[in-house]
C-alpha positions in Angstrom: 0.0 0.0 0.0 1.4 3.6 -0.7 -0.1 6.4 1.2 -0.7 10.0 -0.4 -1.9 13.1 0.4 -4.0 13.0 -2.3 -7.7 13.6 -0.7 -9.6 11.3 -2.8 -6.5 9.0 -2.6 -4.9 8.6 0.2 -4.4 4.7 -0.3 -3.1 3.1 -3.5 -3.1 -0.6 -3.3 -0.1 -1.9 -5.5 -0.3 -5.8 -6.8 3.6 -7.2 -6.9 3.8 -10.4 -8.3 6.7 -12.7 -9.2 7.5 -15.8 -11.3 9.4 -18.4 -9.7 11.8 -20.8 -12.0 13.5 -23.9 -10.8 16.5 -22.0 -9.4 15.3 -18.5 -10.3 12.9 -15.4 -9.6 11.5 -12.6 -11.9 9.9 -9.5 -10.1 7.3 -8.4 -11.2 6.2 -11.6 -13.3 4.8 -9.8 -15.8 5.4 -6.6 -17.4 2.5 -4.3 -17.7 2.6 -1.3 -20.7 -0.1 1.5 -21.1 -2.6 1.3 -23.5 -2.5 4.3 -24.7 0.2 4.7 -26.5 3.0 6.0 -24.4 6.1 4.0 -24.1 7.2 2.3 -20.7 10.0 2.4 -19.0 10.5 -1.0 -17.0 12.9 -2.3 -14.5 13.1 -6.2 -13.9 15.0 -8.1 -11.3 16.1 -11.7 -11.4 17.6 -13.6 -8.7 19.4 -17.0 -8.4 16.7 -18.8 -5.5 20.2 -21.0 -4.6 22.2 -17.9 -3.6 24.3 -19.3 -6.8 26.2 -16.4 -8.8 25.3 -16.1 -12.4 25.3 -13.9 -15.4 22.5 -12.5 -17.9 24.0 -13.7 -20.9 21.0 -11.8 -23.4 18.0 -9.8 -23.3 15.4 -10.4 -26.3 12.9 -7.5 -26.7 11.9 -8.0 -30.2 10.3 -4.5 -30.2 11.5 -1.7 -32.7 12.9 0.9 -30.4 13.0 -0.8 -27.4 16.8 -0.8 -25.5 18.0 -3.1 -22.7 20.5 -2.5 -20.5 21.9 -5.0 -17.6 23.2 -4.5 -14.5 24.8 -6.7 -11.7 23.6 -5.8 -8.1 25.2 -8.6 -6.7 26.4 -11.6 -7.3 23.3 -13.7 -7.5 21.5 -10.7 -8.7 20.9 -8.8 -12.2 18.4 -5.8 -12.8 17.2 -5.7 -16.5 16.2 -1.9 -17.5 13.9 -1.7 -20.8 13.4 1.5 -22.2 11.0 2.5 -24.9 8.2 -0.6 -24.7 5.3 0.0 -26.6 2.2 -0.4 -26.1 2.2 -2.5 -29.2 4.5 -5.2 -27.1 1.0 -6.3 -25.0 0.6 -9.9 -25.8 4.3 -10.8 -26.4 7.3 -11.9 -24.7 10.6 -10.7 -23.3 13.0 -13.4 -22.9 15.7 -12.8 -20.7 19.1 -15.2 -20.9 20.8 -16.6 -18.7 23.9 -19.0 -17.2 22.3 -20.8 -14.3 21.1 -24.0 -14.5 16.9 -24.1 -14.6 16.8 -20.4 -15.6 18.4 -20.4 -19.0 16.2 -18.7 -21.1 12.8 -16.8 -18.6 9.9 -15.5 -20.3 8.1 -12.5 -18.7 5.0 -12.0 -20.5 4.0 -8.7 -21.6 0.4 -7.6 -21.0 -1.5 -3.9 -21.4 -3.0 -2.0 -18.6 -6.8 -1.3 -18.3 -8.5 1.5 -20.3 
C-alpha cells in the first residue's frame, strides 16, 4: 500500500507479483505497458533462489525501439532496465538469458493495462 496526500487517494493498493523458476525469480512476473500509446520504462530483477552467482548472458525484446541494459547488483542478482516498450509489445514476450542451471532462457510475458 502507498499512502498520499491526495484527498480522494490517500491509499493506492499496489499488486507485486513474481515468477518463480527452478533456481530462479522474476519480479514483477509480468510486465504491464499503457494502452495508450505511451512507451514504458521498465525495470526487472532476477535472482538466483540458490544464492548461486550467475550472469545474464541476453536480453530479447523483439520490439523496434526498445533498449535493454543489464546490470549486476550482486552476485546472485541482475536488474534488466527496458526502455522505450510500446504499447504494441502487450501480448508478447521478453526473454531474458541466462547462465544458471533451470533459468536459462525466462519469459516475462508482456500484458496492457486497463483503459
Amino acid at each position: 500500500v502507498i499512502r498520499t496526500d491526495h484527498p480522494r487517494y490517500a491509499e493506492v493498493v499496489v499488486p507485486v507479483r513474481f515468477t518463480s523458476i527452478e533456481n530462479g525469480i522474476v519480479i514483477p512476473a509480468v510486465i504491464v505497458v499503457p494502452s495508450n500509446g505511451v512507451a514504458a520504462t521498465v525495470r526487472l530483477i532476477v535472482q538466483s533462489r540458490s544464492r548461486a552467482p550467475f550472469a545474464v548472458t541476453g536480453v530479447e525484446a523483439p520490439f523496434a525501439g526498445t533498449t535493454t541494459a543489464t546490470t549486476r547488483l550482486a552476485p546472485d542478482r541482475w536488474q534488466i532496465a527496458l526502455d522505450k516498450l510500446p504499447a504494441a509489445a502487450a501480448g508478447r514476450s521478453i526473454l531474458v538469458k541466462t547462465d544458471l542451471k533451470g533459468m536459462s532462457e525466462i519469459p516475462v510475458p508482456v500484458e496492457a493495462d486497463l483503459p
